[in-house]
KETI-371560 format. One line per 4 residues: number of its first residue (from 0); their letters; for each residue x, y, z of N, C-alpha, C. Coordinates in pm, whole numbers. Each point is the difference from the previous one (the first is absolute). Example, Ala and Ser with C-alpha at 12.3 -4.5 7.8 and 13.67 -1.06 7.14 Angstrom:
0	as	1319 -569 780 -89 119 0 90 120 0  -35 105 -72 82 119 6 -77 109 73
REM end
This chain:
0	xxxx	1234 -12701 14637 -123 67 39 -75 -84 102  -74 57 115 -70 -100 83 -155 5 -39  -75 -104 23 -119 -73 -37 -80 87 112  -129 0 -80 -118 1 57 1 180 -8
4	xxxx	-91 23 63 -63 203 27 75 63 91  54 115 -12 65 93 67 -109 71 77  -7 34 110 -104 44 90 49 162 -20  -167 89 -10 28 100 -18 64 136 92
8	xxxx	66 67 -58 42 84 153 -63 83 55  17 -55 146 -73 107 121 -142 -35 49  -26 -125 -113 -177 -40 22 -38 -79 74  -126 75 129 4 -20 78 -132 -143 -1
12	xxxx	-2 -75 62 -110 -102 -3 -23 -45 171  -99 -87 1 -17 20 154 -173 103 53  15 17 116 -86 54 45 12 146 -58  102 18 -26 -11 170 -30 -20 -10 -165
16	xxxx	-60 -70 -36 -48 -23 -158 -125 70 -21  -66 -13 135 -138 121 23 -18 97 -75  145 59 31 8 143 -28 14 57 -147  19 -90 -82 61 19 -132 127 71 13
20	xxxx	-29 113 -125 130 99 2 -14 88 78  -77 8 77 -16 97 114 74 5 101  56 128 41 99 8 135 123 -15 -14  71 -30 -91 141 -30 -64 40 -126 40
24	xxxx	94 -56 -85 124 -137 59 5 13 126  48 19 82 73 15 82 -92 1 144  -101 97 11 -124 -29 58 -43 -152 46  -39 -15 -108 -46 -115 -22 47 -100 60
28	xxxx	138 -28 -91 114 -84 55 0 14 178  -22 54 33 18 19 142 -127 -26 63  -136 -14 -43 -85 -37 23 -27 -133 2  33 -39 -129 42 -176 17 96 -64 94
32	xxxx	126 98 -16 71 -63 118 -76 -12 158  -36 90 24 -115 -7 177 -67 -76 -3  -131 -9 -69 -136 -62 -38 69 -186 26  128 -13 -109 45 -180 30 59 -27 111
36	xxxx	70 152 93 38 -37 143 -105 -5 50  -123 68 52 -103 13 74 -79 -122 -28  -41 -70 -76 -88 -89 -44 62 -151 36  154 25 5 32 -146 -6 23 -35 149
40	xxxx	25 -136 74 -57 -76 79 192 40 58  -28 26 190 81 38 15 33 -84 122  92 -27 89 7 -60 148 -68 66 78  -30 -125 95 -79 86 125 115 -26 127
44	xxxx	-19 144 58 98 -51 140 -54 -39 132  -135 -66 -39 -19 -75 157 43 -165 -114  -87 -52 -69 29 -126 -30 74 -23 -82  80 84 -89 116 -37 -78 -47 -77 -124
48	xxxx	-98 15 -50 -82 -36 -153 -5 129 -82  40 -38 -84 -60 105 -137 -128 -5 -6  -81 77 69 -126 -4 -28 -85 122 64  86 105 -41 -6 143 73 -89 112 -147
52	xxxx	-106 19 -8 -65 94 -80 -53 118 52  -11 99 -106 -7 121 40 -140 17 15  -114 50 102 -64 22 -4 -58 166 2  42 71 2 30 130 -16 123 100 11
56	xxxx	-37 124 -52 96 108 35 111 -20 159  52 -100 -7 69 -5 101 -14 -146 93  -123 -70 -49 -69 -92 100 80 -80 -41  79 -139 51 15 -101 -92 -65 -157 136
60	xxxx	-31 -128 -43 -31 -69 23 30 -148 -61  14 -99 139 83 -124 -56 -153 -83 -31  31 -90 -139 -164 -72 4 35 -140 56  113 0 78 30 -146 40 -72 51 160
64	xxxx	92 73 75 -37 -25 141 -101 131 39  0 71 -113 -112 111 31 55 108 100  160 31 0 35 129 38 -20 117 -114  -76 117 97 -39 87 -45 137 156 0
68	xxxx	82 30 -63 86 52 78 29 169 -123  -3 110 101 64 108 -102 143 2 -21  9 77 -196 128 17 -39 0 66 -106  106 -12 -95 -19 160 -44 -97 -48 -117
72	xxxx	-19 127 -90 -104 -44 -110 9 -32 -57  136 -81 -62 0 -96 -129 73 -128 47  69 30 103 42 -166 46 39 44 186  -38 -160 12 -11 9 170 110 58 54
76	xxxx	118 36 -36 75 22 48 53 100 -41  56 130 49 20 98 -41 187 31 24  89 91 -96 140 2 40 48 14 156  -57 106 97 -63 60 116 4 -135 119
80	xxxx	-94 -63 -45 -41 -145 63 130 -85 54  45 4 -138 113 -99 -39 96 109 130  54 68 -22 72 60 64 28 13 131  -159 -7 50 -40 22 158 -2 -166 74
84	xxxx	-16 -86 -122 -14 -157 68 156 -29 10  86 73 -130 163 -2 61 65 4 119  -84 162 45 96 49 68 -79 -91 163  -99 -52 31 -76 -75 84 69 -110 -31
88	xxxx	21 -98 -56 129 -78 -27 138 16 68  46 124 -21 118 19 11 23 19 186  -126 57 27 -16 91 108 -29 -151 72  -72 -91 0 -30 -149 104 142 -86 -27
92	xxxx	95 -12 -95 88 -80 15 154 91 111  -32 125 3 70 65 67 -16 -44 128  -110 37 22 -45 -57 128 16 -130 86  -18 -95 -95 -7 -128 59 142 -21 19
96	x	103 72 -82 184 -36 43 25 29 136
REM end
């Protein structure tokens, strides 16, 4: 048998603890998951520090060098982003051959 408390199932803790039983598992769960992406400290791409916070619906800002820069609403960087800085990648090393 293993030691100590079995954690209960599906229970959610965290920011979405707000809510009680309100809104279902799953909700929730997915609310906590965003809320700890959005909140937590992300790179910045002018100075390359983790020190990128969200200041609004979209705003985010570095508190090291004080770039102010838009992105999507829960983290600076959106799938889209990623995609388009690829293909701009792909598209300047073509070039320079």
């Amino acid at each position: 048998m293993s030691s100590g408390q079995q954690k209960a199932k599906g229970r959610v803790t965290g920011s979405a603890g707000r809510f009680g039983p309100r809104y279902g598992r799953f909700i929730r769960k997915r609310v906590t998951e965003t809320e700890k992406i959005s909140r937590a400290a992300h790179r910045c791409p002018r100075c390359d520090t983790m020190a990128v916070k969200r200041v609004g619906t979209g705003i985010w800002a570095c508190r090291k060098c004080g770039f102010k820069f838009a992105g999507g609403a829960y983290t600076p960087q959106t799938p889209a982003l990623r995609i388009a800085l690829r293909a701009i990648d792909r598209t300047a090393t073509d070039i320079s051959e």
